[in-house]
C-alpha positions in Angstrom: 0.0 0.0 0.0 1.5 3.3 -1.0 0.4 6.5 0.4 0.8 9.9 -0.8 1.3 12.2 2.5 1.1 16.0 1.2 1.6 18.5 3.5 -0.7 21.7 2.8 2.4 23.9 4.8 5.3 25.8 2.7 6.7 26.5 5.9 10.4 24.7 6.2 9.6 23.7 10.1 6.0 22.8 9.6 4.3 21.0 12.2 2.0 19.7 9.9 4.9 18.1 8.1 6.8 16.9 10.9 3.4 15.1 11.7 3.3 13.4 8.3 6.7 12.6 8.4 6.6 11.2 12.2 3.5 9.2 10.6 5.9 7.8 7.5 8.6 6.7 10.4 5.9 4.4 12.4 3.7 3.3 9.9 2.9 -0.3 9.8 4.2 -2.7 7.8 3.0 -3.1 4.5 2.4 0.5 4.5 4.6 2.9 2.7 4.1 6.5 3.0 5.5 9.4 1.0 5.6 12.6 1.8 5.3 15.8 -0.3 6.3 18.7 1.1 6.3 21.0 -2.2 3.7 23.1 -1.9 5.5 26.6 -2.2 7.5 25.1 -5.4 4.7 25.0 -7.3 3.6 27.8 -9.7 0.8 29.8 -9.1 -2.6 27.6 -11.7 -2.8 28.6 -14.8 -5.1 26.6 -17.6 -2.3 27.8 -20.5 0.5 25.9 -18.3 -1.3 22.5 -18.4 -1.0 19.8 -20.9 2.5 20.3 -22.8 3.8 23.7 -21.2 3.1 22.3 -17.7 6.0 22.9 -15.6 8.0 19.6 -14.4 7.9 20.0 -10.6 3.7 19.9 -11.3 4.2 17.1 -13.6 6.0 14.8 -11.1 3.8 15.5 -8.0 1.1 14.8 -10.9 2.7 11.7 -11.1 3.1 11.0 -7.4 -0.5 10.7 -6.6 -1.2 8.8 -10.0 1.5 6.1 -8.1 -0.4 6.3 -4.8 -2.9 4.5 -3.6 -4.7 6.9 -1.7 -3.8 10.3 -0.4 -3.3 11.8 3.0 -3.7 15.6 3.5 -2.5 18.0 6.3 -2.8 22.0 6.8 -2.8 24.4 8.7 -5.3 27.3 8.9 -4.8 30.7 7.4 -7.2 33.6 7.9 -9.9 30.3 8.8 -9.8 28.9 5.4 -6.9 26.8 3.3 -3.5 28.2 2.3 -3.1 29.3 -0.6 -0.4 26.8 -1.6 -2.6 23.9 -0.6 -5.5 25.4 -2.9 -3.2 25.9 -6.0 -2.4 22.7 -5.8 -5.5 21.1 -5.9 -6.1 23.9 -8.5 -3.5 22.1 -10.7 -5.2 18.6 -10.3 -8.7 19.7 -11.4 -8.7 19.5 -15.1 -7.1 16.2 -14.9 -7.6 12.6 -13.6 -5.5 12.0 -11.3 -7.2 12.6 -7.7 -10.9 11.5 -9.2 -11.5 8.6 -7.5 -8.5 8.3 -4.8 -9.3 7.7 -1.8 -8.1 10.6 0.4 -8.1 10.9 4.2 -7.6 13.9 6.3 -4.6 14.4 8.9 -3.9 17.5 11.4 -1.4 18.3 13.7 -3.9 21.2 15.7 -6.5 21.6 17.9 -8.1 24.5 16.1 -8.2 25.0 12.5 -12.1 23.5 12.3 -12.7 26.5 10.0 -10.3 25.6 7.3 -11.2 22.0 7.7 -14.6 23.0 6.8 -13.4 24.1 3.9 -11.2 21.6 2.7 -13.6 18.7 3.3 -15.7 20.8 0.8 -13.1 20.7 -1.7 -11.6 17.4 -1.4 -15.4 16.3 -1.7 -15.6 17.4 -4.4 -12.7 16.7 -6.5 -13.2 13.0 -4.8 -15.8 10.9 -4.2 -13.7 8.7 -2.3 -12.8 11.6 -0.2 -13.9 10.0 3.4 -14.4 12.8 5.8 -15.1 10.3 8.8 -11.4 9.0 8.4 -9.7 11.9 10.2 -6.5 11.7 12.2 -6.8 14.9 14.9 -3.0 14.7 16.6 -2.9 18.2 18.4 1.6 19.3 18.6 1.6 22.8 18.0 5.0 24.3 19.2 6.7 21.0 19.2 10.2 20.3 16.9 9.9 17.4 14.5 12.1 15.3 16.8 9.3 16.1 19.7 6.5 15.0 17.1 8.3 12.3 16.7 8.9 11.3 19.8 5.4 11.6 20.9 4.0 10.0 17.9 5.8 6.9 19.1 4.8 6.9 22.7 3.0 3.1 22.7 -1.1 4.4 23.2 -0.2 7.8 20.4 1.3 4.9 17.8 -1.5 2.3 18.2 -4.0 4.9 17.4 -1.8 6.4 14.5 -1.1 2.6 13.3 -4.8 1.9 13.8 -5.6 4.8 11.5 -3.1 3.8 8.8 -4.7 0.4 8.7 -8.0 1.8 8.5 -6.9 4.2 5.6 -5.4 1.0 4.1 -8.2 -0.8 4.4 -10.3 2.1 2.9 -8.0 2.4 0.1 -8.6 -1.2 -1.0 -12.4 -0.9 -0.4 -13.5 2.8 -0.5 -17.4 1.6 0.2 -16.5 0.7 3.7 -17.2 3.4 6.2 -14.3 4.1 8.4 -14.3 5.8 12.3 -12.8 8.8 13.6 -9.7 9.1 15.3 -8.8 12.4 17.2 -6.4 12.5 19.7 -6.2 15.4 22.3 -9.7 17.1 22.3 
C-alpha cells in the first residue's frame, strides 16, 4: 500500500509536516508513506501551463499521486480557510484525472483550524468521491520540533492509534465503500 502524505504547509519547520513525516517513520508494515512537502514550489494555476507547457515539478507530484494508492492531507489554517499553496495545488489537479477517485483521508497536527477544515472537506469532496471525511486523524503538537513530534507520535497508546488509523486508511483504500471511524487524539 503506497500512500501519498502532502503536507498543505510551505513552511520549512512545519508541524503539519513533521506530523506526516513522524506518521511515515511508524507506519505499519505493508504501509509505505510518501511525503510531499512542495507546496510553495509549485507555480501559481494557470489553464495555458497544463497539458505540454506544464511545468515539471507539477508534472511529477502529478505523477506521485497517480502512483499512490490513496492520499493523506494535512494544513494548517490561514485567515480560517486553506493556504493558498494547498489550494493551488489542488487547483492544478482539477482539469485532470489524477485525484478523481483516490481515496483521500484527512490528517492535522492542531486543535483548532475547524474553519479551514470545513473548507477543505468541501473541496476534497468534491474533487473525490472517495474523499472520506469520517477518516480523520486529529494529533494536536503545535510548538513541538519534528524530533518532539516524533517522539510523541511513538509513545505506545499515540502509535497504536496512528497505526490503527493507517490500517484503517489501508483498508479504505482497498475498499473505498466501507465506512471508516474517527480518530482524534487530544480534544
Amino acid at each position: 500500500m503506497k500512500i501519498l502524505a502532502i503536507s498543505g504547509s510551505a513552511r520549512r519547520l512545519s508541524t503539519n509536516t513533521a506530523l506526516l513525516k513522524a506518521m511515515q517513520v511508524i507506519a505499519p508494515t505493508g504501509i509505505v508513506i510518501d511525503v510531499f512537502d512542495g507546496i510553495g514550489d509549485l507555480p501559481v494555476f494557470s489553464p495555458d501551463l497544463e497539458g505540454s507547457d506544464e511545468p515539471d515539478n507539477v508534472r511529477i507530484f502529478k505523477q506521485a499521486i497517480s502512483e499512490s494508492d490513496g492520499l493523506l492531507i494535512s494544513s494548517p489554517e490561514y485567515v480560517r480557510s486553506i493556504p493558498g499553496g494547498l489550494k493551488n495545488a489542488i487547483d492544478w489537479l482539477v482539469s485532470g484525472d489524477q485525484v478523481i477517485g483516490k481515496s483521500i483521508a484527512l490528517v492535522h497536527a492542531s486543535h483548532r483550524g475547524d474553519d479551514m477544515l470545513n473548507i477543505l472537506r468541501t473541496v476534497l469532496a468534491t474533487v473525490s468521491p472517495n474523499f472520506n471525511e469520517g477518516l480523520f486523524f486529529r494529533f494536536p503538537v503545535m510548538k513541538n520540533t519534528p524530533e518532539q513530534i516524533l517522539e510523541i507520535l511513538r509513545a505506545p497508546s499515540n502509535r497504536e492509534r496512528a497505526e490503527r488509523f493507517l490500517k484503517d486508511f489501508a483498508s479504505f483504500c482497498q475498499n473505498p465503500s466501507v465506512d471508516s471511524p474517527t480518530f482524534q487524539l487530544g480534544r
